[in-house]
C-alpha positions as CSV (number, residue, x, y, z in Angstrom):
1,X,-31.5,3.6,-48.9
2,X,-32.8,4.2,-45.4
3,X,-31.1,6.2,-43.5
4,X,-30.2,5.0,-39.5
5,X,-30.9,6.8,-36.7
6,X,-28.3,8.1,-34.3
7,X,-28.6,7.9,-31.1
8,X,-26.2,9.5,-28.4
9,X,-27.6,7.9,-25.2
10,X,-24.3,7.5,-23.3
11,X,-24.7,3.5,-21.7
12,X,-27.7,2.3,-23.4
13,X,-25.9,2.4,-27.0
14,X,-22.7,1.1,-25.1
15,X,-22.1,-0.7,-22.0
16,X,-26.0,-1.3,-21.1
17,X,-27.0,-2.4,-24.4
18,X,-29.4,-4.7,-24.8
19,X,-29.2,-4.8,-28.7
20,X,-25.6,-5.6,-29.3
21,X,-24.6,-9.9,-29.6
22,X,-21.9,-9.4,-27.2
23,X,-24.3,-7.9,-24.4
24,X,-27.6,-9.8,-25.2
25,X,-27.1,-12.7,-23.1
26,X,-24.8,-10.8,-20.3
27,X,-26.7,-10.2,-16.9
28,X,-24.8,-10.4,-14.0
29,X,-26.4,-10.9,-10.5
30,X,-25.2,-8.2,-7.8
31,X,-24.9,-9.4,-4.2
32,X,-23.5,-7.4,-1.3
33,X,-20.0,-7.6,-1.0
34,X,-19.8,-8.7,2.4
35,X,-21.7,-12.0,0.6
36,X,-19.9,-12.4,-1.7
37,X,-16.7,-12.0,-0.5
38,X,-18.1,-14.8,2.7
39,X,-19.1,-17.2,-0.2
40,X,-15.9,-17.3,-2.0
41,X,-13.1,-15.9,0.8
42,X,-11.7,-19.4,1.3
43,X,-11.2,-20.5,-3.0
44,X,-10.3,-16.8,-3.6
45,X,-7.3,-16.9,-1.3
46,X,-6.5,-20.4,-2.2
47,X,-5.8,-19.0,-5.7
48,X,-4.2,-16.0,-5.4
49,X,-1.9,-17.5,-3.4
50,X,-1.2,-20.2,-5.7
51,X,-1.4,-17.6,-8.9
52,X,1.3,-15.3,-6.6
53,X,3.6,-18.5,-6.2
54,X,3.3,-20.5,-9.3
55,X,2.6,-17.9,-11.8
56,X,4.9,-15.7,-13.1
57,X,2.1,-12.7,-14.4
58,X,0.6,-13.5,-11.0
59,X,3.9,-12.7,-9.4
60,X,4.5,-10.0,-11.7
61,X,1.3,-8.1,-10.8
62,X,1.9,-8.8,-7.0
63,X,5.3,-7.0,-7.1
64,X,4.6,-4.4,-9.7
65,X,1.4,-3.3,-7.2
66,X,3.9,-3.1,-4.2
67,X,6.4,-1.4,-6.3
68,X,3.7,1.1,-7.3
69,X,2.9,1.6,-3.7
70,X,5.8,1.5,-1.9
71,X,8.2,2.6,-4.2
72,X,11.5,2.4,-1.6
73,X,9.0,2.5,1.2
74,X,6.7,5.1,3.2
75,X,8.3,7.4,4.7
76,X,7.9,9.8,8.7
77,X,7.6,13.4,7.9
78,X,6.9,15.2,11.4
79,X,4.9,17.6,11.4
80,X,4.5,19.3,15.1
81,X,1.4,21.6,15.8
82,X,3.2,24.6,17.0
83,X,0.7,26.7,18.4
84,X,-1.0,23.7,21.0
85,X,2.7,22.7,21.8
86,X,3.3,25.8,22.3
87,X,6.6,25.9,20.0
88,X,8.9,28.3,18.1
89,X,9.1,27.8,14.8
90,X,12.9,26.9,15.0
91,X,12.2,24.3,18.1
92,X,9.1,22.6,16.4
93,X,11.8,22.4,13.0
94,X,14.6,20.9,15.6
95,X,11.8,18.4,16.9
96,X,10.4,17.5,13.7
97,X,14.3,16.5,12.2
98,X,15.4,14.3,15.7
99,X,12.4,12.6,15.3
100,X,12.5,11.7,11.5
101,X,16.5,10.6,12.4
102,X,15.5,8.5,15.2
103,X,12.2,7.0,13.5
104,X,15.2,6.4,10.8
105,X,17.2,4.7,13.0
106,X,14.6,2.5,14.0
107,X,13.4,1.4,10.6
108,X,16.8,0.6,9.2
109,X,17.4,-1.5,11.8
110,X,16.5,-5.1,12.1
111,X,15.6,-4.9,15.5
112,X,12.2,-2.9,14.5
113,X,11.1,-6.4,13.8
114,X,9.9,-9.2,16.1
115,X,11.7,-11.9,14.5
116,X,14.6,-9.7,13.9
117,X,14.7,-10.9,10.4
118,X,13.9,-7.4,8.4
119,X,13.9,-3.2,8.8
120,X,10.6,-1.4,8.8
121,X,10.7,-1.3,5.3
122,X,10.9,-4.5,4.4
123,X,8.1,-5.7,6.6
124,X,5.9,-2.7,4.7
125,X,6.0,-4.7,1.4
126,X,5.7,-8.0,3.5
127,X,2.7,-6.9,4.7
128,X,1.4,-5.3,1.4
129,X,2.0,-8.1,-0.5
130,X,0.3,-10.8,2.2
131,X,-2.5,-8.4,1.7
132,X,-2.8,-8.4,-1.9
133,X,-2.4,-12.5,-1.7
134,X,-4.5,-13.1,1.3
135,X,-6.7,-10.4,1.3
136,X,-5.6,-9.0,4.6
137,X,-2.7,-8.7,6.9
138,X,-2.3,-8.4,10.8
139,X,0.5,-7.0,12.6
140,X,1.2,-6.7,16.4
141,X,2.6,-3.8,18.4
142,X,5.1,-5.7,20.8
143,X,7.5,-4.4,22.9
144,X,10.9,-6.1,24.0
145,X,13.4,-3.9,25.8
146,X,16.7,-4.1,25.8
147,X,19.8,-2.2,27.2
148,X,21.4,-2.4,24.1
149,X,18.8,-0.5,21.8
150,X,16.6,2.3,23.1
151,X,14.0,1.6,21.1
152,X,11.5,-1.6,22.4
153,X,8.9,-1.0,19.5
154,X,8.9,-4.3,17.7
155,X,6.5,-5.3,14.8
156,X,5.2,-8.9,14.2
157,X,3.7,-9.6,11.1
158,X,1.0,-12.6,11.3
């Protein structure tokens, strides 16, 4: 009986094989990505949006990956730079906790959005998931003041 040869060569016994039936016949053209993408943007988006709406795994992986993500949603944590503000320690901590309670106040509230329909967080995993279906996701800085709220800041998601 002949004995076989062993051969650790990392790839070329695995993934790069040429010798295994699975791999004989697999050679896959590389293009840029910028290409690529241009080639196929249009069916690609056409498709994962209809996988995100018809398809229950495709919906599934869409909110799982937001989920992942976001978790209840990202999240201001000031962090003032003392020594160029010219700070004590104790008035940078004041600063940094008034403006983490008034960024709060402005994400829970659905005036943070153009179309007053949803809080700040809510729009984060409107846009996240657009962007996993679409591929992308714009949103505009807009301003609308108002003597009822102090804060004009309004996002519009496209």
């Amino acid at each position: 009986m002949k004995k076989k040869k062993f051969t650790n060569s990392g790839y070329s016994e695995g993934g790069a094989s040429a010798e295994k039936n699975s791999l004989k016949t697999y050679y896959p053209r590389h293009y840029s990505a910028i290409s690529d993408v241009d080639a196929n943007l249009t069916l690609l988006r056409k498709r994962a949006f209809d996988l995100a709406i018809n398809s229950p795994l495709g919906a599934a992986a869409i909110t799982s990956m937001v989920t992942g993500v976001l978790g209840n949603g990202l999240e201001l944590f000031p962090v003032p730079k003392v020594e160029m503000l010219g700070l004590t320690a104790e008035s940078a901590r004041r600063w940094a906790d008034k403006t983490k309670l008034e960024f709060e106040i402005w994400a829970n509230c659905l005036n943070c959005d153009f179309s007053r329909r949803n809080n700040f967080y809510e729009l984060q995993r409107i846009t996240l998931a657009s962007s996993l279906t679409d591929g992308d996701a714009f949103i505009l800085f807009r301003r609308r003041f108002s003597n009822a709220n102090p804060y004009s800041l309004r996002l519009q998601v496209l």
